[in-house]
C-alpha positions as CSV (number, residue, x, y, z in Angstrom):
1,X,83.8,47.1,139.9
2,X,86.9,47.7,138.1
3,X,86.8,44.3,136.9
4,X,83.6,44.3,135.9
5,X,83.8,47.4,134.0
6,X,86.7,46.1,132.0
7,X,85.3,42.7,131.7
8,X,81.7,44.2,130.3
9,X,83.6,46.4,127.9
10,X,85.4,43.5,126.5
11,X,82.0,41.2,126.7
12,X,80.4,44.6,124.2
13,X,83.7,44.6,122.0
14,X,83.6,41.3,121.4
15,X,79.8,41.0,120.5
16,X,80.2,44.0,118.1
17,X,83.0,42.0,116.3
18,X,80.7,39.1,116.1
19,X,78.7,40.9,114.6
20,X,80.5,42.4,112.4
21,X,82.3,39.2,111.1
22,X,78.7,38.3,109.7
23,X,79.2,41.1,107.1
24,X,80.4,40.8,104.1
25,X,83.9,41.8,102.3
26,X,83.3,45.1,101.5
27,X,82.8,46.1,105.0
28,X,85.7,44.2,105.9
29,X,87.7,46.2,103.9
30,X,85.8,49.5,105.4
31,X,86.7,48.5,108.9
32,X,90.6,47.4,107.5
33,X,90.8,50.7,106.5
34,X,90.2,53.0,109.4
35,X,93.4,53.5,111.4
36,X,93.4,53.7,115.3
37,X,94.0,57.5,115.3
38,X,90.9,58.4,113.4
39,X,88.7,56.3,115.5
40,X,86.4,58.7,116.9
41,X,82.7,58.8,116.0
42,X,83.3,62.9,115.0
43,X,85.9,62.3,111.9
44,X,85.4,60.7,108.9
45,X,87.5,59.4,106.5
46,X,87.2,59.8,102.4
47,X,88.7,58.6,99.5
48,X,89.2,60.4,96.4
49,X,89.8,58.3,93.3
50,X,91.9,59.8,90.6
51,X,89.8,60.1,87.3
52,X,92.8,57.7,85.5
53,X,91.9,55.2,88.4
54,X,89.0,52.3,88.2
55,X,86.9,52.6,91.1
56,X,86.7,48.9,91.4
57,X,90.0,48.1,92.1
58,X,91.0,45.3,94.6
59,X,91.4,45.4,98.4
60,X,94.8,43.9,97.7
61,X,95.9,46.8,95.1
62,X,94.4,49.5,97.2
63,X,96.0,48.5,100.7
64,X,99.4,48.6,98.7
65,X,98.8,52.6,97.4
66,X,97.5,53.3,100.7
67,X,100.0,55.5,102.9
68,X,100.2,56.2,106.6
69,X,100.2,60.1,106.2
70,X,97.4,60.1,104.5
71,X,96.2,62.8,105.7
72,X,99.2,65.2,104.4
73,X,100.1,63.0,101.1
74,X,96.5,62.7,99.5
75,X,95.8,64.7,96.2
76,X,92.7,65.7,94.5
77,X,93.0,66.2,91.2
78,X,90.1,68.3,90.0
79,X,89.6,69.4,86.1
80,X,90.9,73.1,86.9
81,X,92.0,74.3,83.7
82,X,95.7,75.7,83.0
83,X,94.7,79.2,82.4
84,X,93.6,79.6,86.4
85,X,95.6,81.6,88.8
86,X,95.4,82.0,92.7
87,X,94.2,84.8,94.5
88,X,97.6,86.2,95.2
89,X,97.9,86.3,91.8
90,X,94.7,87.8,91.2
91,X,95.6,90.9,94.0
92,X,99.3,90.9,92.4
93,X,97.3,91.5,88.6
94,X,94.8,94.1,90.9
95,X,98.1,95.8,92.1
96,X,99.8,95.9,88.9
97,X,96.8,97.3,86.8
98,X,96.3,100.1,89.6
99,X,100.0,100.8,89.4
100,X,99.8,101.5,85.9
101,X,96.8,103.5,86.4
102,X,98.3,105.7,88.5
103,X,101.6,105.9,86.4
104,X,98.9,107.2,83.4
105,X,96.7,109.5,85.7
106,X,100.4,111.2,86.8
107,X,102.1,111.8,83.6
108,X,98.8,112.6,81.3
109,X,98.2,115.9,82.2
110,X,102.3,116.4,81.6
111,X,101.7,114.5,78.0
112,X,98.5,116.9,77.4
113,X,100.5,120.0,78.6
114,X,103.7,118.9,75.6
115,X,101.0,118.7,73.3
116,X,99.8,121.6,73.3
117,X,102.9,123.3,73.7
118,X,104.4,122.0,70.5
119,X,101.1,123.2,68.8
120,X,101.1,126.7,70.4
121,X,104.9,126.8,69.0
122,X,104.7,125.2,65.9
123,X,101.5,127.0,64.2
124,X,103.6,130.1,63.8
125,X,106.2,128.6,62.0
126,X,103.6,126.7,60.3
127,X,101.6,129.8,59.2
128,X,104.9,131.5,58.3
129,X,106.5,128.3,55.5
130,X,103.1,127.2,54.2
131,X,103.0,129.8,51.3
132,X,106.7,129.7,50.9
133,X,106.3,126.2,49.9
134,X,102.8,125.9,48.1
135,X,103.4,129.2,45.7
136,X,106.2,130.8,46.4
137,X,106.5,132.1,42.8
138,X,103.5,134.8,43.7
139,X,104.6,135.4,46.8
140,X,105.7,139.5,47.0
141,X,109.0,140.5,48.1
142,X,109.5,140.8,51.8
143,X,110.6,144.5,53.1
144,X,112.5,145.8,55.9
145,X,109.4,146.1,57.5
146,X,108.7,142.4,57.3
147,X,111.9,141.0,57.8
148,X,111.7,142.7,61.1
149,X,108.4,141.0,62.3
150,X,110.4,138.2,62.0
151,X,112.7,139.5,64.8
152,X,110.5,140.0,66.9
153,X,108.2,136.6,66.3
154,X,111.6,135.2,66.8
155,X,111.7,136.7,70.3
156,X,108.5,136.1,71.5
157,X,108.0,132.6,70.3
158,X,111.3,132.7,72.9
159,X,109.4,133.9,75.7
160,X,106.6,131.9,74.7
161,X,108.4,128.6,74.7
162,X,109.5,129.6,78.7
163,X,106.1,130.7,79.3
164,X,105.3,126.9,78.7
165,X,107.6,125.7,80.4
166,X,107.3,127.2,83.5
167,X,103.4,127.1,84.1
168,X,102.6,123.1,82.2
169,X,105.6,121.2,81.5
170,X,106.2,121.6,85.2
171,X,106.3,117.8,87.3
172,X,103.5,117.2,89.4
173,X,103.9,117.7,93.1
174,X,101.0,115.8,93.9
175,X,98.2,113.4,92.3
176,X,95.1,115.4,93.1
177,X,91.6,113.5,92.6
178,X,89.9,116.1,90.1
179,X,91.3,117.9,87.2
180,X,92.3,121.5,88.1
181,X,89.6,123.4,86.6
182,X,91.6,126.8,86.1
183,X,94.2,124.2,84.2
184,X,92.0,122.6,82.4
185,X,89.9,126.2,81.4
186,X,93.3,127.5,80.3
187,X,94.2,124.6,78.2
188,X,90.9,124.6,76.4
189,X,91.4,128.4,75.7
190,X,94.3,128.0,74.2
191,X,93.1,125.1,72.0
192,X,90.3,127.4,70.7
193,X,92.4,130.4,70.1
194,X,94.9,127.9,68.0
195,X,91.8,126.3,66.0
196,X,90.2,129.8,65.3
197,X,93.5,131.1,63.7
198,X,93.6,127.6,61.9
199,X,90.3,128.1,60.3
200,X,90.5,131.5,59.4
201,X,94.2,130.6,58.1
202,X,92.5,128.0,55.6
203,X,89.9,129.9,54.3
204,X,91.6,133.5,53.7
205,X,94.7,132.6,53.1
206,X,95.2,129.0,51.9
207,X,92.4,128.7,49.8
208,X,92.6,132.2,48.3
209,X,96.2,131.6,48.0
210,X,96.9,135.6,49.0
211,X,100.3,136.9,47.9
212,X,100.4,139.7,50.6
213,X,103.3,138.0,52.5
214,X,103.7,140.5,55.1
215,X,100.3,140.3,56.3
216,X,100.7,137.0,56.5
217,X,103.2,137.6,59.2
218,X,101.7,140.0,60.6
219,X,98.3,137.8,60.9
220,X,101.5,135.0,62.4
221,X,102.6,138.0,65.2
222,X,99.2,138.6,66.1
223,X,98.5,134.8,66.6
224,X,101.6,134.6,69.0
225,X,100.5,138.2,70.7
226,X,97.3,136.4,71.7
227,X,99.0,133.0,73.2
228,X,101.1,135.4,74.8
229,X,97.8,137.3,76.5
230,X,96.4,133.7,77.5
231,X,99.9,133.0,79.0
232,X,100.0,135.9,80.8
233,X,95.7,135.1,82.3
234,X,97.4,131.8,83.3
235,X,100.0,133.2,85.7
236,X,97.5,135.1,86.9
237,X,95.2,132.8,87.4
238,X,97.5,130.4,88.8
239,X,100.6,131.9,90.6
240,X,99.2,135.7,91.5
241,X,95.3,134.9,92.9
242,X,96.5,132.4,95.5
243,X,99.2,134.8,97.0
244,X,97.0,137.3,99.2
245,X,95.9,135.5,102.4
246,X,92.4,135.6,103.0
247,X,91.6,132.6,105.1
248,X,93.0,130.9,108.3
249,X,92.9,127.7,108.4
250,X,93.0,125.3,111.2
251,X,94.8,121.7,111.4
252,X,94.3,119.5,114.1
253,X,95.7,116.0,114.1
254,X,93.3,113.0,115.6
255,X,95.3,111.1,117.7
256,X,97.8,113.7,120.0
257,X,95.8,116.7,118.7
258,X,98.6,118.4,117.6
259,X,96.9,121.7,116.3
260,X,98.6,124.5,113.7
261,X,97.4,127.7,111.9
262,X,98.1,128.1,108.8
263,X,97.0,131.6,106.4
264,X,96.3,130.7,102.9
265,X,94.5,132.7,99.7
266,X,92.0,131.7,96.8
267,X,92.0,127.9,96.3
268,X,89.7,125.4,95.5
269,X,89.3,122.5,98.5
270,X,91.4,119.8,96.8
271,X,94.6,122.7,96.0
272,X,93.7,123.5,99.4
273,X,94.4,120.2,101.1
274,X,97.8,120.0,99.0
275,X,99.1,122.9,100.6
276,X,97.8,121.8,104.1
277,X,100.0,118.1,103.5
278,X,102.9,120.4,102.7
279,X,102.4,122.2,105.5
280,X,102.2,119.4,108.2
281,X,104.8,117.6,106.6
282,X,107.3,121.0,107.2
283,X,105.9,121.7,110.9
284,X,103.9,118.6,112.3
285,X,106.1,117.1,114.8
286,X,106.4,113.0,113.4
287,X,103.9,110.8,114.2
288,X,104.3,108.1,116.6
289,X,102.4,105.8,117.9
290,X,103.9,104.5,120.9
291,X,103.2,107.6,123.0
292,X,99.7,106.9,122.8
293,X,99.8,103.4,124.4
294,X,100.8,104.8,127.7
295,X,97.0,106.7,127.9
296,X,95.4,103.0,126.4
297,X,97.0,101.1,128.9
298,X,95.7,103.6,131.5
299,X,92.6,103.5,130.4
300,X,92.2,99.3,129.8
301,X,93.7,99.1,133.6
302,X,90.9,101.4,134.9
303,X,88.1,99.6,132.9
304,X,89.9,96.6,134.4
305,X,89.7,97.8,138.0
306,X,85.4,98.0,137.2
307,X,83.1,95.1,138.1
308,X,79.8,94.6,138.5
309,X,78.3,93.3,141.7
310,X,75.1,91.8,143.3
311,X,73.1,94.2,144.9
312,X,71.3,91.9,147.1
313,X,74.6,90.9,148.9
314,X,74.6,93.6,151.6
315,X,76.8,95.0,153.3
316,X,79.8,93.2,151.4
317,X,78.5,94.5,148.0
318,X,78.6,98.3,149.5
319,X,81.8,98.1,151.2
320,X,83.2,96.6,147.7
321,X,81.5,99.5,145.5
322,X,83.0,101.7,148.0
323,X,86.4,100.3,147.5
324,X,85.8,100.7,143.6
325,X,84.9,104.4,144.0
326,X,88.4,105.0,146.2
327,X,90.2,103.2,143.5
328,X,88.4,105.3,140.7
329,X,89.5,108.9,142.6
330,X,93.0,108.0,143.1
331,X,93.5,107.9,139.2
332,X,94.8,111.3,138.8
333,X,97.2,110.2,141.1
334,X,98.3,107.6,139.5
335,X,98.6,109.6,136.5
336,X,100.3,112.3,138.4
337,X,103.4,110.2,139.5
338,X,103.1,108.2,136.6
339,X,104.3,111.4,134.6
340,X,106.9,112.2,137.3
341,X,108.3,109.0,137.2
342,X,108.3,109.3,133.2
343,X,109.7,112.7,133.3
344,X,112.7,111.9,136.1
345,X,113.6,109.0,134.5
346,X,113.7,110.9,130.7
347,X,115.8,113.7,132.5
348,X,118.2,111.0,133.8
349,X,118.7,109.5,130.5
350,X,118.9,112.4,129.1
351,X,122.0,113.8,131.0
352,X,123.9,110.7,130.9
353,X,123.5,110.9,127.2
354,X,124.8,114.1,127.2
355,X,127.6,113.5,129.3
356,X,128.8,110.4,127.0
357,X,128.6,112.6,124.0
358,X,130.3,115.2,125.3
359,X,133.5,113.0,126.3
360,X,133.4,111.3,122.8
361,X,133.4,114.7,120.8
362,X,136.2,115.6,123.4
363,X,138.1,112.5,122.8
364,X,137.7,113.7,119.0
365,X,139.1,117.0,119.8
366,X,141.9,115.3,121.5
367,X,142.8,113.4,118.7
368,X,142.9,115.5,116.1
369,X,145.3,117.4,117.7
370,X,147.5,114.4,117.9
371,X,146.9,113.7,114.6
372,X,148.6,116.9,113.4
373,X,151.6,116.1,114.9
374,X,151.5,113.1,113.5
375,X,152.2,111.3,110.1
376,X,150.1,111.3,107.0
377,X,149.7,107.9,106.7
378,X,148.7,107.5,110.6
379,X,145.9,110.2,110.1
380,X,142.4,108.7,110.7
381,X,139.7,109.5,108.2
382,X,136.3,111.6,109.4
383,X,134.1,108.9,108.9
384,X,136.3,106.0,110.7
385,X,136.8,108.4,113.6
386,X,132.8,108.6,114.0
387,X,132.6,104.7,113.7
388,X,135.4,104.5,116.7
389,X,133.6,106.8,118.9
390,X,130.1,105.9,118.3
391,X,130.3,102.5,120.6
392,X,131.2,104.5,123.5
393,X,127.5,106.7,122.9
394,X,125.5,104.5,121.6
395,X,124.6,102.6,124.8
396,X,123.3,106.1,126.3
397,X,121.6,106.6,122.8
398,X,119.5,103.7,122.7
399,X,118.1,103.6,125.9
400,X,117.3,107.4,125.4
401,X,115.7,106.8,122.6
402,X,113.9,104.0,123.9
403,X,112.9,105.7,126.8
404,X,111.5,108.5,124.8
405,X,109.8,105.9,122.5
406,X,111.4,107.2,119.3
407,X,113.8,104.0,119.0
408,X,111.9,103.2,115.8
409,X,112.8,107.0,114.1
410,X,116.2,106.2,113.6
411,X,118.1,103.6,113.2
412,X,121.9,102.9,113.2
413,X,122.8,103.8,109.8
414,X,121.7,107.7,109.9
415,X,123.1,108.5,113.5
416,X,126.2,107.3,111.9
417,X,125.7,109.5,109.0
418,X,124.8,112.1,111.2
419,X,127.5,111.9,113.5
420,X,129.9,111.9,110.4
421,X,128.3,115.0,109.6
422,X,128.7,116.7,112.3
423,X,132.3,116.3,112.6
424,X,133.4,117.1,109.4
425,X,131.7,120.3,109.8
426,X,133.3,120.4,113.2
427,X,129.6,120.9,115.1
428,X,129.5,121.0,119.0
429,X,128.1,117.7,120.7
430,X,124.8,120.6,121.5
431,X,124.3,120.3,117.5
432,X,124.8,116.8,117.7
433,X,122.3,116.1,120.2
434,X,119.3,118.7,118.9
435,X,118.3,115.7,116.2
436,X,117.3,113.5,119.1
437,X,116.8,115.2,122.1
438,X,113.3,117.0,120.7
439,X,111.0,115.2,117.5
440,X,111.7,117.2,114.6
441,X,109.2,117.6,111.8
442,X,108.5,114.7,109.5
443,X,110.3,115.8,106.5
444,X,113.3,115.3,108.3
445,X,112.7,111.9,108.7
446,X,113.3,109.2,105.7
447,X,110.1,108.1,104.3
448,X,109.4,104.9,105.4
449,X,109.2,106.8,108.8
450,X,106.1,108.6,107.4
451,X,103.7,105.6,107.6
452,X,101.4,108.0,104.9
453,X,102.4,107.7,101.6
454,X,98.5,108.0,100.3
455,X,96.5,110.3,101.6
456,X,92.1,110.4,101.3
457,X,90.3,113.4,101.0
458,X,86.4,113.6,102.9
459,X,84.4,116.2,101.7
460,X,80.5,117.0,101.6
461,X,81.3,119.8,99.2
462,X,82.8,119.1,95.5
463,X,86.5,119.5,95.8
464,X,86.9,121.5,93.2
465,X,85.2,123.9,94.5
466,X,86.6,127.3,95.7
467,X,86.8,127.2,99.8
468,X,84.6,129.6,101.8
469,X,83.8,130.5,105.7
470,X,82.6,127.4,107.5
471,X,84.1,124.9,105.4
472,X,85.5,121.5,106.7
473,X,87.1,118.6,105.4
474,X,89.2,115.6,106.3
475,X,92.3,114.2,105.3
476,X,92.9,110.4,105.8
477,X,95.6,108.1,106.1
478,X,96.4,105.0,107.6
479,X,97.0,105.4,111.2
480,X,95.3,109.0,111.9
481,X,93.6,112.3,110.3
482,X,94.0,115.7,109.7
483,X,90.6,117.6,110.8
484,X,90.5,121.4,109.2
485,X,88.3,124.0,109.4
486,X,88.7,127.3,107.4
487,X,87.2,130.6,108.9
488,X,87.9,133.7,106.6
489,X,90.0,136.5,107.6
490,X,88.1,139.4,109.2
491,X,88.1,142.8,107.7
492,X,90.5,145.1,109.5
493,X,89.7,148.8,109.5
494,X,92.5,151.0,110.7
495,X,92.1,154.7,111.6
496,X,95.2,157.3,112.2
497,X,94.8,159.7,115.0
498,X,96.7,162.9,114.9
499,X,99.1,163.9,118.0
500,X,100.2,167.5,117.9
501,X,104.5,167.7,118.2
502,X,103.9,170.6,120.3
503,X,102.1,168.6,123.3
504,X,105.0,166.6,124.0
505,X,106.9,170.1,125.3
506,X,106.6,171.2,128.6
507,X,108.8,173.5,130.8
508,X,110.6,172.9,134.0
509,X,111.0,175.3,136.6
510,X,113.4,175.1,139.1
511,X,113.8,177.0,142.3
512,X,116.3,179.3,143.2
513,X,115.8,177.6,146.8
514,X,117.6,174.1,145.7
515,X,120.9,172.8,146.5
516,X,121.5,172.2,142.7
């Protein structure tokens, strides 16, 4: 059969070249062409033609440009102009122009706040040279009286200048999504006040060219007075409203459900959820990760341990849901001696890394006293000391960390720095070991450690609004969120209750009987 087979195939091969030899050249050439590895009835092969290249060239000329990588050397040359880029390019540009964007949106309301600064400041003096200047000649003499409202303008353009300084040349802590609409009231205040004095500068004074040069300072002092007024609303609206508590606040983070309560006063929802970031970032324990694949990998092996079975298999299929159900109710105690297992062996890494510290900081101890018996020259510096004993702990270290999951919190360079720290301040190895032993907040960490460098605000209600009882809103980043609820601050009512001194005396009677 085997012979037959073969013999057959040959027989078909040979009729289908007989066949095609009764073609003519340009199928010959078709047929030259294909190679034995693209063979197979499911590939095809094509041939693009340069545009500088004839199509009718000659089999001879196109079997010598033909290659045998074909596949990997062949170029199509397309009419794409020279002004096109790539689409890494185009998310590069994307990046670029929302970099910029953000560099304006940050440093405009710093620009808007000099602005109006230098024109608060400046339309005082400006009020005060412009007749001096234009006719000084009819200008009356200034008094004693006058030359001292110039003191005091002096002094409170001063206070005025720090005033500004203080409340809107201050850098932003934060890029918030709406304008602050205290801020922005304030600053629109201010620009009418300036403008009002402006007008009524131009057409009582300028025009009518008055000579009264002390009440021209005086109308100066009373301009400052006011901007001084609206400076004094700003603080207040600003600084002093947000200071009284009046609403509790509650932050509960998605993936551990870490939970804190925080008190905070008067703010609208987006000033709201600045302080709240501050907040977490100063108490929230850091973020990681890799706690939270011990409970997935629980729970993929128990969806693992589920399967579906034929009911109309009998007695096999009940014995096997059975044996499904037994495996489902011992799963809290798998998780039970899981977590003693977890817990004995962090307790055992633990005190090893405690010991090894504590005969490296010794070893340190040891050695400086030998080093002040010893020569200058032979004294070891802090920092080379920490590098010398750091091998002999770093072992323990590393698989503490690792068993704790927070290997990826710090890395090799800062518990070097640390350690350094610690011993030219002369810190027990206890001080030492309080940085790794228990997850400290997440400032304390560098900030690549953060993972959360933008942060998205969900809310039904406009975040410029004030915050109220019942209100809720999200705050987003990449790997988790920040849930908060606000509930206001009940009303306390406290009453006093009198207590007479003279009920607290009583009199004690003893017996003539007793021993005492």
């Amino acid at each position: 059969m085997d012979t037959e087979s073969t013999h057959s195939g040959y027989s078909y091969h040979s009729s289908r070249s007989g066949r095609s030899n009764r073609h003519g050249d340009r199928n010959r050439e078709r047929h030259k062409a294909s190679s034995s590895k693209d063979s197979s009835r499911s590939e095809r092969s094509v041939v693009i033609n340069p545009p500088d290249t004839p199509s009718q060239d000659s089999p001879s000329k196109r079997g010598e440009m033909r290659d045998d990588n074909w596949g990997e050397t062949t170029t199509a040359v397309t009419g794409t102009s020279e002004l096109s880029i790539s689409q890494e390019e185009v998310v590069g540009l994307g990046k670029g122009i929302q970099d910029r964007t953000q560099g304006f949106r940050r440093y405009l309301p710093l620009a808007v706040g000099s602005c109006v600064g230098l024109l608060v400041l400046a339309t005082p003096l400006v009020f005060l040279l412009l007749p001096a200047v234009m006719w000084p000649d009819r200008l009356e003499a200034c008094g004693a009286a006058c030359e001292g409202l110039f003191l005091s303008i002096s002094f409170k353009l001063l206070i005025l200048l720090v005033v500004v300084w203080a409340l809107f040349l201050r850098p932003a802590r934060a890029g918030l999504p709406r304008v602050c609409v205290y801020r922005a009231f304030l600053t629109t205040l201010t620009l009418l006040l300036t403008m009002s004095y402006w007008l009524f500068y131009g057409v009582r004074i300028l025009d009518a060219q008055d000579e009264d040069y002390h009440g021209i300072v005086q109308f100066a002092v009373s301009l400052v007075d006011s901007q001084l007024f609206v400076h004094y609303l700003a603080v207040v609206l600003l600084e002093l409203r947000q200071l009284q508590p009046c609403y509790s606040v509650c932050v509960i983070r998605s993936t551990d459900g870490e939970t804190r309560h925080y008190n905070i006063g008067q703010l609208s929802i987006q000033r709201a959820a600045l302080s709240i970031l501050e907040y977490y970032y100063r108490d929230f324990p850091l973020h990681n990760p890799a706690l939270l694949s011990a409970s997935k990998h629980r729970a993929a092996k128990h969806l693992a341990g589920l399967k579906v079975y034929n009911p109309g298999n009998g007695n096999q299929s009940r014995a096997m849901v059975t044996a499904a159900a037994k495996r489902k109710d011992s799963a809290h105690n798998e998780l039970y001696y899981e977590e003693a297992d977890y817990e004995r062996r962090v307790r055992k890494r633990r005190a090893r890394l405690v010991v090894a510290v504590e005969e490296a900081f010794t070893h340190v101890r040891r050695m400086k006293k030998e080093d002040e018996r010893a020569a200058p020259s032979d004294i070891m510096d802090v920092r080379e000391a920490a590098l010398a004993i750091f091998p002999s702990m770093a072992r323990a270290l590393q698989k503490y960390l690792r068993t704790t999951r927070r290997q990826h919190c710090h890395s090799m360079e800062s518990i070097q720095k640390h350690l350094a720290f610690c011993l030219i301040n002369n810190m027990s190895p206890k001080a030492f070991l309080e940085a790794y032993l228990a997850p400290g907040p997440t400032i304390q960490y560098g900030p690549e450690r953060w993972m959360a460098d933008q942060w998205t605000l969900v809310s039904e209600a406009s975040v410029t609004s004030g915050i109220k009882e019942g209100t809720e809103f999200l705050l987003k980043c990449l790997d988790f969120s920040l849930a908060v609820t606000i509930k206001s601050i009940p009303y306390i009512r406290l009453t006093e209750e009198y207590i007479d001194p003279k009920s607290h005396k009583f009199i004690l009677l003893l017996q003539s009987e007793t021993s005492v």
